[in-house]
VOZA-759155 format. One record per residue: x, y, z of N, C-alpha, C in turn. Coordinates in steps of 0.05 Angstrom, whole numbers, plus 5000, padded with zeros to 4 digits. Layout:
n.u;n.v;n.w;ca.u;ca.v;ca.w;c.u;c.v;c.w
X;Y;Z;X;Y;Z;X;Y;Z
...
//
This chain:
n.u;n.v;n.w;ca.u;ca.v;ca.w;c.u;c.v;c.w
2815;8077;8851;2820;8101;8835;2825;8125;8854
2845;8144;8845;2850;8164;8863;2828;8189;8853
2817;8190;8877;2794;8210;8884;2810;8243;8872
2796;8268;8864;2815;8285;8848;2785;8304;8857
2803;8324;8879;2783;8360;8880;2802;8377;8872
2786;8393;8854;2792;8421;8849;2777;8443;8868
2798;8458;8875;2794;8483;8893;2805;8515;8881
2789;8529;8883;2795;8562;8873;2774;8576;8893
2797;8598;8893;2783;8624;8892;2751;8625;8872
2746;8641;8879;2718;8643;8857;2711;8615;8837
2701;8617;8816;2689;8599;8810;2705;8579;8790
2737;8585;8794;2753;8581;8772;2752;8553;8769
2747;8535;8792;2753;8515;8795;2731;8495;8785
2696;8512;8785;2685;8491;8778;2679;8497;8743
2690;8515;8733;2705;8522;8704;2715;8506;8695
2741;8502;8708;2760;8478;8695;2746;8454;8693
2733;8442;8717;2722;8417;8720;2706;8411;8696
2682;8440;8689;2676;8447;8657;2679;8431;8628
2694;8445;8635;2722;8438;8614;2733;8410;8604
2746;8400;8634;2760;8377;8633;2740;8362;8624
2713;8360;8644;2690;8331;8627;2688;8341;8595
2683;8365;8588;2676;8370;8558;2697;8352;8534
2720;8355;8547;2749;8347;8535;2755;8312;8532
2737;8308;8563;2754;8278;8571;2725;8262;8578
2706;8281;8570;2685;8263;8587;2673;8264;8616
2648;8260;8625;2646;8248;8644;2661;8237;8667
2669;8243;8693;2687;8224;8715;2673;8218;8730
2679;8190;8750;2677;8190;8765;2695;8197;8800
2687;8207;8811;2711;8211;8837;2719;8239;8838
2718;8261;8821;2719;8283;8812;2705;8308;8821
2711;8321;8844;2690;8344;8853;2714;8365;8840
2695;8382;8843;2700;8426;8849;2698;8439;8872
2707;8452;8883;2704;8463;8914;2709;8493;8909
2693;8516;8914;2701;8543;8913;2695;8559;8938
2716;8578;8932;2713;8601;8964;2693;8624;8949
2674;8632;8950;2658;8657;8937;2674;8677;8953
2666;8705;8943;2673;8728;8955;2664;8735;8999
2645;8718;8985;2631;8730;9016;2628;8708;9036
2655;8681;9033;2655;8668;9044;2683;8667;9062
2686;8645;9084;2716;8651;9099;2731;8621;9099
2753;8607;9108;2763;8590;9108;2739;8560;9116
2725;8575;9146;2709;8542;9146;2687;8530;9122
2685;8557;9104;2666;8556;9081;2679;8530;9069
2709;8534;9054;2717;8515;9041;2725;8497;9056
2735;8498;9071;2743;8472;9092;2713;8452;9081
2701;8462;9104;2660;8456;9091;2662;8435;9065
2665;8446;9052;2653;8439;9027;2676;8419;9015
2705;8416;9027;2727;8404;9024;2718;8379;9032
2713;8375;9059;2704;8357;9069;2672;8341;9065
2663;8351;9047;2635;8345;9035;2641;8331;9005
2668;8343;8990;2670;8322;8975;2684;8302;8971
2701;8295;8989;2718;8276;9011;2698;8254;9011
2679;8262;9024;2662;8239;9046;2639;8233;9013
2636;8250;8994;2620;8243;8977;2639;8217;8960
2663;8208;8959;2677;8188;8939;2675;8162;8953
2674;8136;8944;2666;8113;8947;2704;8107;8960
2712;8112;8948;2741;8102;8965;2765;8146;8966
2760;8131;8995;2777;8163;9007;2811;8151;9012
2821;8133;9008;2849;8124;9016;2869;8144;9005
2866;8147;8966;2880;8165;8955;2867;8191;8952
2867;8210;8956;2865;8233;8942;2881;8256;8943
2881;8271;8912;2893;8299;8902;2882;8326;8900
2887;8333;8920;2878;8363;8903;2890;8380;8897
2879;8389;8869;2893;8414;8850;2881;8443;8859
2899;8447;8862;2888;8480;8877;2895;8503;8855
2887;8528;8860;2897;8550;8843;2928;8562;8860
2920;8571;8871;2945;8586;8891;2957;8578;8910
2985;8572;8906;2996;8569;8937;2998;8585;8960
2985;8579;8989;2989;8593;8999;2958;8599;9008
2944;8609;8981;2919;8616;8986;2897;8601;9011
2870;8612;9007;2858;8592;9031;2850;8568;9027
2843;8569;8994;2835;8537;8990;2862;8520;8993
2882;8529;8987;2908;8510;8992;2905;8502;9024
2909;8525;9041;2916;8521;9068;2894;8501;9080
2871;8505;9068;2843;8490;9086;2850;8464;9078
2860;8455;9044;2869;8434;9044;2887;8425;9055
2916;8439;9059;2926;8427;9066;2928;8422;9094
2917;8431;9113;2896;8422;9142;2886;8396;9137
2877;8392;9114;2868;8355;9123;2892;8339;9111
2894;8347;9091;2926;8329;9084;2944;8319;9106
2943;8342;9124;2968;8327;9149;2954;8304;9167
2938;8300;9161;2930;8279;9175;2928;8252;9155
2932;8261;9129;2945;8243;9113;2965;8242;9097
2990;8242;9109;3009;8255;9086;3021;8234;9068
3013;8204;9084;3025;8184;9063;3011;8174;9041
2984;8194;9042;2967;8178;9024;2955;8206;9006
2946;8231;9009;2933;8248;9001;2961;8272;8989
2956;8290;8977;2981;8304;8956;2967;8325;8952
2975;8354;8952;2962;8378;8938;2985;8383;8915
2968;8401;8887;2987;8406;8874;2973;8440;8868
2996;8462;8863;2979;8492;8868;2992;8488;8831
2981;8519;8832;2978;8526;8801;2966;8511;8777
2940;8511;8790;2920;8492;8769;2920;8504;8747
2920;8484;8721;2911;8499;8695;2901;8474;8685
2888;8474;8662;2873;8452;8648;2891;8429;8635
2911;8432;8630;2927;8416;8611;2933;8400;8638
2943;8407;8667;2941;8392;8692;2929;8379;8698
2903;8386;8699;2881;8369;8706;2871;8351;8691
2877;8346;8665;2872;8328;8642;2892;8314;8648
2915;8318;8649;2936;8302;8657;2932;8277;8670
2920;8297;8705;2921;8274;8715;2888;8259;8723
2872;8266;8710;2850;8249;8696;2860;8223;8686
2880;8229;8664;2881;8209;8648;2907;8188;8662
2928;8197;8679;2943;8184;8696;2930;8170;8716
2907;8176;8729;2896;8150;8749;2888;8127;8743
2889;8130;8710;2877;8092;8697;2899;8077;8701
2921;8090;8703;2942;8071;8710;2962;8068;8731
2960;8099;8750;2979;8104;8767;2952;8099;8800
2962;8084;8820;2948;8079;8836;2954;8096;8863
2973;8122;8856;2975;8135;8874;2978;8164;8878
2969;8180;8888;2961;8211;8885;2991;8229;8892
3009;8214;8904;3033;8234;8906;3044;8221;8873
3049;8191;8859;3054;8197;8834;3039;8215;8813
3019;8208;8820;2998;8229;8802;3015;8253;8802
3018;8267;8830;3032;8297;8829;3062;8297;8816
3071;8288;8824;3098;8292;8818;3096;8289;8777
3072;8266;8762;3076;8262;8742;3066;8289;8724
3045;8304;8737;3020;8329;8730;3048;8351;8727
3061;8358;8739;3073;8381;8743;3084;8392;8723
3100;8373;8709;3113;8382;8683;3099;8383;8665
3076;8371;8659;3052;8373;8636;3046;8408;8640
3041;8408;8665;3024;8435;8673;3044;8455;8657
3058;8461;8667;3089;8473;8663;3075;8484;8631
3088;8459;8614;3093;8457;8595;3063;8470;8571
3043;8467;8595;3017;8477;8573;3014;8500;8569
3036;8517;8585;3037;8550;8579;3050;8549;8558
3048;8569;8538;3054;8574;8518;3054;8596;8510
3080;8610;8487;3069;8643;8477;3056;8633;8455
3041;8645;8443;3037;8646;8408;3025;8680;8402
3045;8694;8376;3067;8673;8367;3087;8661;8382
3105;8639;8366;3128;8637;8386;3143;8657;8381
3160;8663;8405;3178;8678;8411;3206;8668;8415
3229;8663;8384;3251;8658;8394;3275;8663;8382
3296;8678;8402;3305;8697;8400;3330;8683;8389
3354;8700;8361;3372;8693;8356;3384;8669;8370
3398;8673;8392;3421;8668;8410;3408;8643;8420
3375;8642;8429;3363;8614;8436;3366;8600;8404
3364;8602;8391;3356;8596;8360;3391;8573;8357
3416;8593;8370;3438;8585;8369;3440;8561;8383
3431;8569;8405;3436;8544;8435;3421;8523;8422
3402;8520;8415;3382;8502;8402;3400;8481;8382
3403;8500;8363;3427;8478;8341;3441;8466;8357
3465;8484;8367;3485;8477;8378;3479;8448;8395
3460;8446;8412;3445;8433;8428;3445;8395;8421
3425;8403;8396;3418;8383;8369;3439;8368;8358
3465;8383;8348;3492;8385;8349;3493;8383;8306
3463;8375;8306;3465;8367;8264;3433;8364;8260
3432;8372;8237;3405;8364;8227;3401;8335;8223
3377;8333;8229;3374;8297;8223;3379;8287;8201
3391;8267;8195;3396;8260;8165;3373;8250;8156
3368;8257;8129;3341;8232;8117;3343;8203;8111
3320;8196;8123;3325;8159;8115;3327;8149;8088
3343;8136;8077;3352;8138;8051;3318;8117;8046
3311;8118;8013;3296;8119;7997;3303;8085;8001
3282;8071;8011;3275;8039;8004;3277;8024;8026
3294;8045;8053;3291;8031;8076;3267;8024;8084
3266;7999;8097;3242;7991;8110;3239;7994;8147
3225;8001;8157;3230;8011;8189;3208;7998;8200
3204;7979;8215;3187;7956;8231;3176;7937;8209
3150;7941;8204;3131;7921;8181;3137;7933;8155
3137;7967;8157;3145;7972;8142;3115;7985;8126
3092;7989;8150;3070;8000;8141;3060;8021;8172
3046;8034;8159;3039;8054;8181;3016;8040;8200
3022;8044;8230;2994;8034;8242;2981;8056;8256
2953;8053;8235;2937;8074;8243;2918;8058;8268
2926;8081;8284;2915;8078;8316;2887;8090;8318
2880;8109;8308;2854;8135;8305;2849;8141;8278
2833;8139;8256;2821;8158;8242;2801;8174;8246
2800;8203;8243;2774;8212;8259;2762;8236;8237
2736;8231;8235;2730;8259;8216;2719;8279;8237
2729;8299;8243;2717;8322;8257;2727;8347;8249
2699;8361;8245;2702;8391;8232;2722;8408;8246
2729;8407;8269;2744;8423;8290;2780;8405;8282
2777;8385;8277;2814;8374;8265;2819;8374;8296
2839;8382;8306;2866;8378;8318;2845;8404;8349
2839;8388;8368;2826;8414;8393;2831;8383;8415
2819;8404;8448;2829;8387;8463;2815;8359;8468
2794;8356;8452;2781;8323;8461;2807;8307;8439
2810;8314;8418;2842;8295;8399;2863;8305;8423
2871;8319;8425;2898;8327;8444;2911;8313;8463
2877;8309;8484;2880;8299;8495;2871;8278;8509
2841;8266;8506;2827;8247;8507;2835;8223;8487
2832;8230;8465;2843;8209;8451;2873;8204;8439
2884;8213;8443;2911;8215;8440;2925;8201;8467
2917;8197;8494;2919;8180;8514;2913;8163;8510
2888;8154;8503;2883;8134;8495;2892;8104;8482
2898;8128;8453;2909;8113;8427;2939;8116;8422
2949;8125;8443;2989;8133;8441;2997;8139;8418
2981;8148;8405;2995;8163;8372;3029;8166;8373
3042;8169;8356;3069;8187;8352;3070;8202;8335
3055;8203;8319;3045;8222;8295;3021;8228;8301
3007;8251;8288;2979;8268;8284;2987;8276;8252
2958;8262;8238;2962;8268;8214;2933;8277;8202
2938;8310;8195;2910;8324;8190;2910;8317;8158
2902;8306;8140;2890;8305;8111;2874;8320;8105
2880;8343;8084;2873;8361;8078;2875;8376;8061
2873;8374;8036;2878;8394;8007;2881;8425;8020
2856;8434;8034;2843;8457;8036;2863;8464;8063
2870;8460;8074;2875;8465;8111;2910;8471;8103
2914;8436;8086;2952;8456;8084;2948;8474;8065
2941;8481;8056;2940;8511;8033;2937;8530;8041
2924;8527;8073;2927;8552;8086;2940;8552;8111
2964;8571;8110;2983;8571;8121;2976;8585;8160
2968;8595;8164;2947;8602;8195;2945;8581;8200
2921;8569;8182;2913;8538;8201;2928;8524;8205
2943;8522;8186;2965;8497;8193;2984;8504;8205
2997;8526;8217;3012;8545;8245;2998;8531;8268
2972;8535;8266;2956;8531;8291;2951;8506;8297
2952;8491;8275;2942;8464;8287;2969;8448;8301
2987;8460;8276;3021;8457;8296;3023;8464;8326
3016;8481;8331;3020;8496;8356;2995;8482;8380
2981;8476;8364;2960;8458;8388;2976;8419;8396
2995;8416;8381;3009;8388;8388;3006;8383;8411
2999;8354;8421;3012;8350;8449;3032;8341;8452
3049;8342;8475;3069;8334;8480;3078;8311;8473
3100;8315;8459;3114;8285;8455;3103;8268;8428
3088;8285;8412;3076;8277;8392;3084;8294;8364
3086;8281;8341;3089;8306;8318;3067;8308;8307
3063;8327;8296;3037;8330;8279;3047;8348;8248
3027;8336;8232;3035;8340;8202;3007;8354;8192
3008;8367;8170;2993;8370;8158;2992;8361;8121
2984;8348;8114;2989;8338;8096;2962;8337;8070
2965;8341;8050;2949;8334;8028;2933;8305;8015
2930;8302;8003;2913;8276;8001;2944;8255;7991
2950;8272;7965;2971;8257;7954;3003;8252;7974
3001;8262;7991;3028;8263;8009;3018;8240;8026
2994;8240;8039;2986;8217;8057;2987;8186;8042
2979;8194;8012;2980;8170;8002;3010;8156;8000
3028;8181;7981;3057;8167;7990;3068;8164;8018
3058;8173;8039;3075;8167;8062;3051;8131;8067
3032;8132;8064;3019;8100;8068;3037;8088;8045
3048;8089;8028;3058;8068;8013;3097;8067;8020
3104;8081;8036;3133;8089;8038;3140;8070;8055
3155;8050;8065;3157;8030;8078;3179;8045;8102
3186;8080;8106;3214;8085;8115;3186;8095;8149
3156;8095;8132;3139;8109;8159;3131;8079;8176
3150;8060;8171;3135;8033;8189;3150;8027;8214
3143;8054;8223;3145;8045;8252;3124;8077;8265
3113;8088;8246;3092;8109;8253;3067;8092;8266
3050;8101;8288;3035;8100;8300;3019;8124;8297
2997;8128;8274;2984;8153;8263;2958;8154;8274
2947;8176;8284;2923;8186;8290;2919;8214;8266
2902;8194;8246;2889;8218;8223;2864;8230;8227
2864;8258;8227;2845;8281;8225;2836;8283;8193
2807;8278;8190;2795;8291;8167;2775;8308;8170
2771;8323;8156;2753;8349;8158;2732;8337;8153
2727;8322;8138;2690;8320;8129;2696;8285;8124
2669;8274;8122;2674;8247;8111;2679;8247;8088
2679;8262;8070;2688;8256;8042;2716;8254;8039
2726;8272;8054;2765;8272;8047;2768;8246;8059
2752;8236;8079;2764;8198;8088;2746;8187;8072
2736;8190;8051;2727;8173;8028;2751;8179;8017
2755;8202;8005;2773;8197;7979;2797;8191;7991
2813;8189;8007;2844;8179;8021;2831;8147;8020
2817;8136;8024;2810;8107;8030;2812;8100;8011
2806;8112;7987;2789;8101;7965;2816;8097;7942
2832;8124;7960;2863;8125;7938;2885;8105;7950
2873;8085;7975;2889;8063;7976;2906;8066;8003
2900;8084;8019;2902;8086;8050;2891;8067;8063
2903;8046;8084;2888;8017;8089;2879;8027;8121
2852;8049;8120;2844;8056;8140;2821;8038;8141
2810;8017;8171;2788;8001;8167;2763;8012;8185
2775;8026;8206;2746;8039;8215;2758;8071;8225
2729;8083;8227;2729;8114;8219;2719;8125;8250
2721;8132;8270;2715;8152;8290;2692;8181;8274
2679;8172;8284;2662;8200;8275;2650;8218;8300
2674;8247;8298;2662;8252;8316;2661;8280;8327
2659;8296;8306;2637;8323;8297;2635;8321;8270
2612;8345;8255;2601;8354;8232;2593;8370;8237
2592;8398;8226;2589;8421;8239;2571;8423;8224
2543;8443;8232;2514;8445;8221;2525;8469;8200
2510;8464;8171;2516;8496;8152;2489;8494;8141
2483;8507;8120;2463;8505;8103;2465;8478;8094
2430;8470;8079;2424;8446;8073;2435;8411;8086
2442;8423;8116;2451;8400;8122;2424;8398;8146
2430;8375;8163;2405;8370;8178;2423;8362;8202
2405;8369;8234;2419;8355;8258;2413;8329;8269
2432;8305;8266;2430;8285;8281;2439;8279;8311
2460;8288;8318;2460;8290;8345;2473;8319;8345
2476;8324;8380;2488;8356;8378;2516;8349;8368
2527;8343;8368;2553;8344;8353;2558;8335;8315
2542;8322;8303;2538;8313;8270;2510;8330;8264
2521;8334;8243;2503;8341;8217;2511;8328;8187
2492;8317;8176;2485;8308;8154;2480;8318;8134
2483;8325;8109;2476;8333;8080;2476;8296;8064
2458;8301;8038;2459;8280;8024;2496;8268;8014
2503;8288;8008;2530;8274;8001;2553;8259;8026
2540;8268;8047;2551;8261;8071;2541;8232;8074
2520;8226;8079;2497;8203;8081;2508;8186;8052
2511;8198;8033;2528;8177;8007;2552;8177;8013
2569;8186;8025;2597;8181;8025;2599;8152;8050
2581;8156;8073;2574;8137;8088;2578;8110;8080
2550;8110;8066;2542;8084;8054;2566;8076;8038
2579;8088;8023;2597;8076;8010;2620;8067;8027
2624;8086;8037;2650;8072;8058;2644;8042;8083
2612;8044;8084;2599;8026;8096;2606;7994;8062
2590;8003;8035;2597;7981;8030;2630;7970;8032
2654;7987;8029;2684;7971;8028;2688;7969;8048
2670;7960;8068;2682;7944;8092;2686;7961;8118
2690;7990;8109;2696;8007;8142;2680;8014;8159
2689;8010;8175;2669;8002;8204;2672;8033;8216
2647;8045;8235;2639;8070;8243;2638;8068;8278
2650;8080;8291;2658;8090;8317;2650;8120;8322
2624;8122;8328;2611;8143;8329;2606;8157;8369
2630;8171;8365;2634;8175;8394;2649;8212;8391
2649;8228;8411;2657;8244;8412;2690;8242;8425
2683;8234;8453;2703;8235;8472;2707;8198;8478
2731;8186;8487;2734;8158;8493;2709;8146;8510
2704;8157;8533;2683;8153;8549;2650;8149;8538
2642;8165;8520;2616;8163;8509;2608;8128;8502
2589;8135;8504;2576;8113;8495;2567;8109;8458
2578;8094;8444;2587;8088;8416;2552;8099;8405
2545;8116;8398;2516;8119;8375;2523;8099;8351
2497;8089;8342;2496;8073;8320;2500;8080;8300
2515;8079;8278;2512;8095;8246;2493;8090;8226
2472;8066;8236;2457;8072;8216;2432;8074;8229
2427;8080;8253;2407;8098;8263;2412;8134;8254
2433;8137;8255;2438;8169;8253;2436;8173;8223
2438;8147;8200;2433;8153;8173;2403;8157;8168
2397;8137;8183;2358;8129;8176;2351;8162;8185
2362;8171;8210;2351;8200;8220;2355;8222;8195
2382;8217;8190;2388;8241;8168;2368;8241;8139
2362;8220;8135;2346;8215;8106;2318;8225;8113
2308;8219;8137;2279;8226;8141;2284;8258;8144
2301;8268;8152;2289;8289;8159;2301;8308;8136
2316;8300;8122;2332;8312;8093;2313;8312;8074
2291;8286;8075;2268;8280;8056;2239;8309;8068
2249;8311;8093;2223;8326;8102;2231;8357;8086
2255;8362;8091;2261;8390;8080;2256;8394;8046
2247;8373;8035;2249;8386;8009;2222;8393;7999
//
């Protein structure tokens, strides 16, 4: 596995690192390296070389720097020349980078592909919002396109001719960076499909959950009854869907209206009144704990994980918890 340091100025770097485990989990091979104010080049060099010698295999490694040029670049790139066929720096770190190439070393075995693959991700994770786009781009764009897509006429069938759902996931948060990007690597979606009476009705959220897409993916926001006709439409069978539900009940009632979803990702519940805490991320109310069980008797199976990496919690340890302590509050 290619070994991966982040280096900044100040503490930016062990921020991101932050971040990235929050998003993606836990790594292994993975340091932070920072220059403080009141430190000088051999500081980071120092500490460059400390988490070098801390990785079980030193053959590949990358480091993502903040600044080109800067000292953490230069100190890195001082050891790099003594490996240039094997070690790679990449400057202008940002998080959508470093997730990137997290998730590129499960399959890429080398730190200059790593770089060359990170760069355009990075690029691309800047963003305005709102967007900003101007007449004349608006023109180039069509022009570009050359026609609007035609619609697939009414009865076509496209692969099996059924949707394959890759992810169902109930989490209060919908569409943020552990779906974006942890599991969406994962599960290669081509669609993102939020189910939601309440969420498309409001036009903000559903801007924003648009605008959080990852690359190379569409995302929909859709109602109960729209999800149901696109599961019965034979023109979505060649969709590869990762569905977002807000609560377990909206993946009761989509299941229940004949969506052939078989197991459920559970993986937030956000604490409100009269609900109770089972782990830091779920909370439980009685109708939550009955929507369970029922979806437990028609067969669907529970994947109780936050991020890919976690280790699976039981679902009916976290029910037995919710009932005792739902029974204690009354």
């Amino acid at each position: 596995m290619v070994g991966i340091i982040l280096a900044s100025h100040g503490g930016f770097a062990e921020g991101i690192h932050q971040s990235a485990e929050m998003i993606f989990g836990p790594q292994a091979e993975f340091e932070s390296c920072i220059l403080k104010p009141d430190e000088g080049p051999d500081d980071i060099k120092r500490k460059l070389k400390a988490a070098i010698a801390s990785f079980d295999d030193q053959t590949e490694i990358l480091f993502l720097v903040d600044l080109f040029g800067g000292t953490p670049f230069n100190q890195a790139a001082s050891l790099v020349a003594d490996h240039k066929d094997k070690w790679a720096i990449v400057s202008g770190m940002n998080l959508p980078l470093v997730i990137e190439a997290l998730s590129q070393r499960f399959t890429v075995e080398t730190a200059k592909e790593i770089a060359q693959a990170i760069v355009p991700v990075g690029n691309e994770g800047i963003k305005i919002y709102p967007e900003v786009v101007s007449a004349s781009e608006t023109k180039e764009k069509t022009l570009a396109d050359g026609k609007k897509s035609a619609k697939i006429p009414e009865g076509t069938v496209l692969g099996d001719g059924k949707i394959e759902y890759v992810l169902a996931r109930v989490d209060t948060r919908l569409l943020h960076g552990q779906v974006a990007t942890g599991w969406t690597h994962t599960t290669h979606p081509n669609r993102i499909i939020v189910v939601s009476d309440k969420v498309r009705q409001d036009k903000l959220r559903t801007n924003m959950i648009k605008q959080a897409a990852p690359n190379g993916v569409k995302v929909s926001v859709a109602p109960l009854k729209n999800m149901v006709k696109a599961n019965n439409d034979p023109r979505f069978g060649e969709t590869r869907a990762l569905v977002l539900f807000e609560t377990v009940e909206d993946a009761l009632a989509t299941i229940k209206a004949g969506v052939d979803i078989k197991e459920i990702n559970l993986g937030s519940s956000a604490y409100k009144e009269g609900k109770v805490n089972v782990t830091k991320a779920l909370s439980f109310d009685q109708t939550d704990v009955d929507a369970i069980k029922e979806l437990q008797n028609m067969g669907v199976k529970f994947d109780v994980r936050g991020v890919p990496s976690d280790q699976p919690a039981n679902i009916d340890d976290l029910i037995r918890s919710a009932e005792k302590k739902l029974a204690e509050k009354k």
